[in-house]
FISE-343665 format. One record per residue (C-alpha): residue in one letter; y negated, x, z. Coordinates in Angstrom, 3 decimals. Example, Ala and Ser with C-alpha at 12.3 -4.5 7.8 and 13.67 -1.06 7.14 Angstrom:
2
<node residuo="A" yy="4.500" xx="12.300" zz="7.800"/>
<node residuo="S" yy="1.060" xx="13.670" zz="7.140"/>
//
This chain:
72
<node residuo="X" yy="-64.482" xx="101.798" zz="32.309"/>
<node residuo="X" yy="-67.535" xx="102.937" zz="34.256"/>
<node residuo="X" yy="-71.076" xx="103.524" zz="33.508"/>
<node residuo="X" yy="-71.429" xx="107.323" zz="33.507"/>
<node residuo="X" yy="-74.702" xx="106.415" zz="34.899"/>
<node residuo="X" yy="-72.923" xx="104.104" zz="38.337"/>
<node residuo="X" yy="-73.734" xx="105.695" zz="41.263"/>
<node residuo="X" yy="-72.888" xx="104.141" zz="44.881"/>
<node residuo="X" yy="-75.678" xx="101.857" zz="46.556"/>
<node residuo="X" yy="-76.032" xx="104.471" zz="49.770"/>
<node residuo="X" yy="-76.992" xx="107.651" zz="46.808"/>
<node residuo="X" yy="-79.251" xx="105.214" zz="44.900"/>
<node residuo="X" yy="-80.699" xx="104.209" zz="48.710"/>
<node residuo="X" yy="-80.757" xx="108.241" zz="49.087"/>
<node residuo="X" yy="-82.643" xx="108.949" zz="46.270"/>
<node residuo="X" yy="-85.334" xx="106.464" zz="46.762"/>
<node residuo="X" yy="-85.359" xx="108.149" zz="50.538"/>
<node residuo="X" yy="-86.025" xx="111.422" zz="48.940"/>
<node residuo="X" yy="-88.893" xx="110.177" zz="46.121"/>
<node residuo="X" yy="-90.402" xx="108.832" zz="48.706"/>
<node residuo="X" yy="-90.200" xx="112.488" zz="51.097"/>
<node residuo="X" yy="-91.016" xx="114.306" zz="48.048"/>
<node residuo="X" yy="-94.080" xx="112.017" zz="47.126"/>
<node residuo="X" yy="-95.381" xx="112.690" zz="50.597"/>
<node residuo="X" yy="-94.950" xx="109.377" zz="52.275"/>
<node residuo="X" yy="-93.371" xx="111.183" zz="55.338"/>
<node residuo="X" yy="-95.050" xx="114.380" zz="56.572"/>
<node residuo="X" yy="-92.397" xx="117.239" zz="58.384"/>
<node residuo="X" yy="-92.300" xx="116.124" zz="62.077"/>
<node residuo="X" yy="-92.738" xx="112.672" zz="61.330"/>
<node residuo="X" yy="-89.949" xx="110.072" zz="61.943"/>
<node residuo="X" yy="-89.195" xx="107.926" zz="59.356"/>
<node residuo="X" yy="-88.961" xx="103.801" zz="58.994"/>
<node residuo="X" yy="-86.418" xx="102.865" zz="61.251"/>
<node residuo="X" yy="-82.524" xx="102.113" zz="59.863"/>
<node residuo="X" yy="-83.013" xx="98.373" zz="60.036"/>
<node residuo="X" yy="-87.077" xx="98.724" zz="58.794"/>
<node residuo="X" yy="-85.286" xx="100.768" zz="55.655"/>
<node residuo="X" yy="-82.464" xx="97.934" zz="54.859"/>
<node residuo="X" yy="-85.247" xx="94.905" zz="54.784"/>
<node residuo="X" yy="-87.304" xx="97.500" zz="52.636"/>
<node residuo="X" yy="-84.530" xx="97.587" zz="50.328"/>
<node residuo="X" yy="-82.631" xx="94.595" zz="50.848"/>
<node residuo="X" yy="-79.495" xx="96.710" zz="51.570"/>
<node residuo="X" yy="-77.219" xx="96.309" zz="54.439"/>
<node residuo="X" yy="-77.763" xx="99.150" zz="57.626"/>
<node residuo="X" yy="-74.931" xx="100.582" zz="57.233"/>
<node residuo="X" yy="-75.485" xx="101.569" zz="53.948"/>
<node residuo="X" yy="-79.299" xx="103.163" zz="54.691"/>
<node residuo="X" yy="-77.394" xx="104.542" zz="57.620"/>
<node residuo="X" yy="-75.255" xx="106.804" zz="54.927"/>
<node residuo="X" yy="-77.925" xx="107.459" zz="53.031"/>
<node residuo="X" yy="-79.373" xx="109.029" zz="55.626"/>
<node residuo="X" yy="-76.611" xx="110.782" zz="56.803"/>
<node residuo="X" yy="-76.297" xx="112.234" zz="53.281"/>
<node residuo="X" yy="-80.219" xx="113.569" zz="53.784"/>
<node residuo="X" yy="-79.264" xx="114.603" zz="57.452"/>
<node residuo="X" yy="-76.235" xx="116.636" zz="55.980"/>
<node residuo="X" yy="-78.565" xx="118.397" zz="53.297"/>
<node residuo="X" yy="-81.264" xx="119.506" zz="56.539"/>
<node residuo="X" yy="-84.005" xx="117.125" zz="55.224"/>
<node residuo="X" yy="-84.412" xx="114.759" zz="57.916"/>
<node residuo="X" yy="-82.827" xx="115.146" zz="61.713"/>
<node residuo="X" yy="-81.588" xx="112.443" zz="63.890"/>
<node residuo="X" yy="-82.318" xx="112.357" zz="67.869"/>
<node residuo="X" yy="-80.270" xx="110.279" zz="69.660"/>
<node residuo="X" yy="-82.907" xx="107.519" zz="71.357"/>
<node residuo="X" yy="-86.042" xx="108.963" zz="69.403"/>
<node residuo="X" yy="-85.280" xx="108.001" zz="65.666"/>
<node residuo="X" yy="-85.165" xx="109.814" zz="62.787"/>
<node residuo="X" yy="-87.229" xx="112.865" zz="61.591"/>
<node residuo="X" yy="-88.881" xx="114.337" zz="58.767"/>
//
């Protein structure tokens, strides 16, 4: 039986993603860490930060441009 409290690596990855928006580490406009900067930060593979951020893309909280990055 599960852990009510389990939640998959890419929310948990999310959620530190949006502490850190909401404590102001990223300012509106501003890209963020790169996908690969973000998985040595949290010693989690890219493809998982790469959901994460998806999941913050998908909410209109940060915007991907294709060639430019990813922004606040």
């Amino acid at each position: 039986m599960r852990s009510p409290k389990f939640s998959p690596l890419y929310r948990q990855i999310r959620d530190l993603l949006l502490d850190s928006l909401q404590a102001g580490e990223w300012r509106p406009g501003q890209p963020i860490p790169s996908e690969m900067e973000l998985a040595e930060r949290f010693h989690v593979s890219q493809g998982t930060v790469r959901k994460a951020i998806d999941a913050l893309a998908a909410d209109n909280l940060l915007v991907r441009r294709q060639g430019k990055g990813t922004f606040v």
